[in-house]
C-alpha positions as CSV (number, residue, x, y, z in Angstrom):
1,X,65.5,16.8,6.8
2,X,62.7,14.7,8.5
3,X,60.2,12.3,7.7
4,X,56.9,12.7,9.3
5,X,54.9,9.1,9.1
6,X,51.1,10.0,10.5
7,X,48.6,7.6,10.7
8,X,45.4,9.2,11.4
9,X,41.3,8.3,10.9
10,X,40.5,7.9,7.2
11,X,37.3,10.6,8.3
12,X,40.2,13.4,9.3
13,X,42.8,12.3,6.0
14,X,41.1,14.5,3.4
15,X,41.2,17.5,5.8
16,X,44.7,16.9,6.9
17,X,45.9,16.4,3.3
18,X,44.4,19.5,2.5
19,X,45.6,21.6,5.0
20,X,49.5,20.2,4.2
21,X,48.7,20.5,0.6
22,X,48.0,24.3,1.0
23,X,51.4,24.9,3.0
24,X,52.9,23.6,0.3
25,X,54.1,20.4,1.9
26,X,53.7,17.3,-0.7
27,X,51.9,14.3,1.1
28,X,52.0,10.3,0.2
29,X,48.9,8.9,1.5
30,X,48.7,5.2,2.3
31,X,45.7,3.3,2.6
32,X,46.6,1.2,6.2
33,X,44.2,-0.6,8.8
34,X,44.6,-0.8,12.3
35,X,45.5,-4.1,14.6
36,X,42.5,-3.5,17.5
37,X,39.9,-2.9,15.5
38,X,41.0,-3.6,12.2
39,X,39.0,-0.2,11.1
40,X,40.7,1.2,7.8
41,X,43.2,4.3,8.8
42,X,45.1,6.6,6.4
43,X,48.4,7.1,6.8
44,X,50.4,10.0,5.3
45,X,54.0,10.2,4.8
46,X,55.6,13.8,4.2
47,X,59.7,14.9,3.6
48,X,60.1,18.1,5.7
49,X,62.9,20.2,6.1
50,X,63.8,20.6,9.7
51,X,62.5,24.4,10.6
52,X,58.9,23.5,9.3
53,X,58.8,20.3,11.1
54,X,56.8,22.0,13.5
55,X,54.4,23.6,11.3
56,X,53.5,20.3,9.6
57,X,52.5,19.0,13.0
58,X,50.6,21.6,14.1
59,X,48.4,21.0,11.0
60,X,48.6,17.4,11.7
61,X,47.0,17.9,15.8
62,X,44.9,20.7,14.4
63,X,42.9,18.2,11.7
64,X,42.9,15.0,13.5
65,X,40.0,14.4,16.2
66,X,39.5,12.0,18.6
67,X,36.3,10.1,19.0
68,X,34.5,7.7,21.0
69,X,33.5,4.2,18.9
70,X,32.0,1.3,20.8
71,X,33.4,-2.3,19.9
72,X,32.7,-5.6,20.7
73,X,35.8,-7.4,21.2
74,X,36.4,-11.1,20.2
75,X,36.1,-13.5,22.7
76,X,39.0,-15.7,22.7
77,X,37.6,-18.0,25.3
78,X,36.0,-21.1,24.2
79,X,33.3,-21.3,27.6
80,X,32.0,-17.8,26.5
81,X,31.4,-19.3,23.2
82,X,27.8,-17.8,22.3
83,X,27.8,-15.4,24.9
84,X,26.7,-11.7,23.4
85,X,29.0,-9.1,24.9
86,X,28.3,-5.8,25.9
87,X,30.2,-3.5,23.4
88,X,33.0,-1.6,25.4
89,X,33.8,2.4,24.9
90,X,37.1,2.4,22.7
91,X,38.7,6.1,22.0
92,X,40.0,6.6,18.7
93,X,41.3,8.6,16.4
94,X,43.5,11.4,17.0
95,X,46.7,11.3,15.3
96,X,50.2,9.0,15.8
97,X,52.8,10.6,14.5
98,X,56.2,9.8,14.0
99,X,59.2,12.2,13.1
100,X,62.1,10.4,11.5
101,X,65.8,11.7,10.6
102,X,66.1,11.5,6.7
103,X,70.0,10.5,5.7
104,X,69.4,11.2,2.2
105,X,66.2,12.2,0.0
106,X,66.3,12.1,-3.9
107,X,63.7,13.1,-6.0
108,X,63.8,12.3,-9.8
């Protein structure tokens, strides 16, 4: 058995959910926020036995879409203090995905 921890765009989680949902994998979502931009992410948590590992990730690449966001980063120089800086092309979104071995799994 694996656990499969994705953290994915809060715009793709309902679709991803979804899609698991309908083959009939069970889905823990976690409400999470990223460290670079601090923008609010979703991220999902799913037991799967080994053969459909694969499956569950294909639905996972299938729902989650990249996009282009533009940020303005945080100057952490005190001489630029004031300074208005040019927002910067950032792409996001996608999926990170990881895939865990599960040593035991209980459900009550």
């Amino acid at each position: 058995m694996k656990l499969i921890i994705a953290i994915i765009q809060d715009e793709d989680a309902s679709e991803v959910i979804s899609h698991l949902n309908e083959a009939k994998f069970q889905v823990t979502r976690l409400s999470t926020k990223g460290g670079f931009l601090r923008a609010g992410n979703t991220t999902i948590m799913t037991g799967v036995e080994d053969e459909k590992v694969e499956g569950a990730l294909k639905i996972i690449e299938e729902n989650s879409k990249a996009r282009t966001q533009y940020a303005t980063l945080p100057s952490s120089c005190g001489a630029m203090h004031g300074l208005i800086l040019a927002p910067i092309e950032v792409k996001v979104g996608g999926a990170t995905v990881f895939v865990l071995d599960v040593e035991q799994f209980h459900k009550y």
